[in-house]
C-alpha positions as CSV (number, residue, x, y, z in Angstrom):
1,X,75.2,105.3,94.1
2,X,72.8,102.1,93.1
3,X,72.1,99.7,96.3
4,X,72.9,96.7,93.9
5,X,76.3,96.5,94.6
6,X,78.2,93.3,92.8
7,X,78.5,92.0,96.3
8,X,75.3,91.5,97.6
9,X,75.2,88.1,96.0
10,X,78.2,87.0,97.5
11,X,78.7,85.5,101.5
12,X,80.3,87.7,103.6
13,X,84.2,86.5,104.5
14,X,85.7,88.5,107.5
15,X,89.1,89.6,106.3
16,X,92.2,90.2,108.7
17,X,92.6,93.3,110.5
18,X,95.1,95.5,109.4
19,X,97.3,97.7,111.7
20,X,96.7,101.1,111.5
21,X,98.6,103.9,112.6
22,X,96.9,106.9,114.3
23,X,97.6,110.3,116.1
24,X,95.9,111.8,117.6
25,X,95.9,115.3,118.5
26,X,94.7,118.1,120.8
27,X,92.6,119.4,118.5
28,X,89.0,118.8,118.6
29,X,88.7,116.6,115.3
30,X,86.7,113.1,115.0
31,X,88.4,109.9,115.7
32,X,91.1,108.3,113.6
33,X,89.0,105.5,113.1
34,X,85.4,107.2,112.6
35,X,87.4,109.6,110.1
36,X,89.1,106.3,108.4
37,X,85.8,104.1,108.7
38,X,84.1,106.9,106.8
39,X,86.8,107.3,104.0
40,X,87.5,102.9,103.9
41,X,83.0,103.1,102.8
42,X,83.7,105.8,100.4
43,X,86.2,104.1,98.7
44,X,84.5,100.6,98.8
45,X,81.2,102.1,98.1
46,X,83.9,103.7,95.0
47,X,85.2,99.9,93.7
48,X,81.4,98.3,93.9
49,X,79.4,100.8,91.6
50,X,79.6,98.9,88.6
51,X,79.2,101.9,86.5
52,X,82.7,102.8,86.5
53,X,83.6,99.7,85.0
54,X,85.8,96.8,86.3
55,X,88.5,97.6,89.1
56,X,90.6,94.8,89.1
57,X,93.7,95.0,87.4
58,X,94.1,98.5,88.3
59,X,94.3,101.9,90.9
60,X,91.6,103.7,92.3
61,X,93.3,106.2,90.4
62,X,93.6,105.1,86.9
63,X,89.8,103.7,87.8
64,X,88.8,107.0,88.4
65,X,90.9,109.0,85.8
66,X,89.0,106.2,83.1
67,X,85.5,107.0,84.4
68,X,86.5,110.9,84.2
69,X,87.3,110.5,80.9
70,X,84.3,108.6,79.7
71,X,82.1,111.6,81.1
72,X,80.7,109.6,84.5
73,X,81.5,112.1,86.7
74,X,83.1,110.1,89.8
75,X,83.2,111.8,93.0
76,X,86.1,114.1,93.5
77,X,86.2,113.1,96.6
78,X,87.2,109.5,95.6
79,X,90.5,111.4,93.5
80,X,92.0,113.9,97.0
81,X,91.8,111.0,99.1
82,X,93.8,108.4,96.6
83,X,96.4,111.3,96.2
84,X,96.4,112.6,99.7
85,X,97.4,108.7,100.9
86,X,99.2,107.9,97.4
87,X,102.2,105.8,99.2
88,X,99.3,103.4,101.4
89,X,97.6,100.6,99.4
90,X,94.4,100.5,101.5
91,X,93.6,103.4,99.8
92,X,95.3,103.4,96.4
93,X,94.1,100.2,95.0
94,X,90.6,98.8,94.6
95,X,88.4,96.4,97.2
96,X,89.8,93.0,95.2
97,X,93.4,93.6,95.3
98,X,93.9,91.2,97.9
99,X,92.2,88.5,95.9
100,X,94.7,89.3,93.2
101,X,96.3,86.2,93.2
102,X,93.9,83.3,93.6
103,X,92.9,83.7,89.9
């Protein structure tokens, strides 16, 4: 994806922290958080490419599904983790979401 992301002209806010849930097993798998850090930039790095069109207003999904159907081959990757976390809004709905009500 482009490094001119719609965001780079924009200051920086630091946004509350959100609880998050996490077990942990015995099994020798990475870290909730790295694993979740890593899938949280996907899906950011998902909402910011312009390409895809605009993301407010609607899912990841339906994002996704739109950009799959004009032929701009969004990562799979993006689609199993919206439907693997499909009842948690961090991951079903797009970067803005919060800022849905200020407009």
């Amino acid at each position: 994806m482009s490094s001119n992301l719609i965001t780079s002209s924009f200051k920086k806010v630091k946004q509350q922290q959100r609880n998050v849930k996490c077990e942990r097993g015995s099994s020798p798998q990475p870290s909730c958080s790295k694993t979740e850090d890593r899938d949280m930039k996907m899906l950011k790095d998902f909402d910011l490419y312009w390409v895809f069109g605009p993301s407010m207003g609607i899912s990841r999904l339906e994002r996704w599904n739109r950009a799959e159907k004009h032929g701009l081959n969004p990562s799979p990757e993006v689609k199993q983790l919206v439907l693997a976390h499909e009842g948690d809004e961090r991951y079903t709905q797009c970067l803005w979401n919060d800022y849905k009500n200020i407009m």
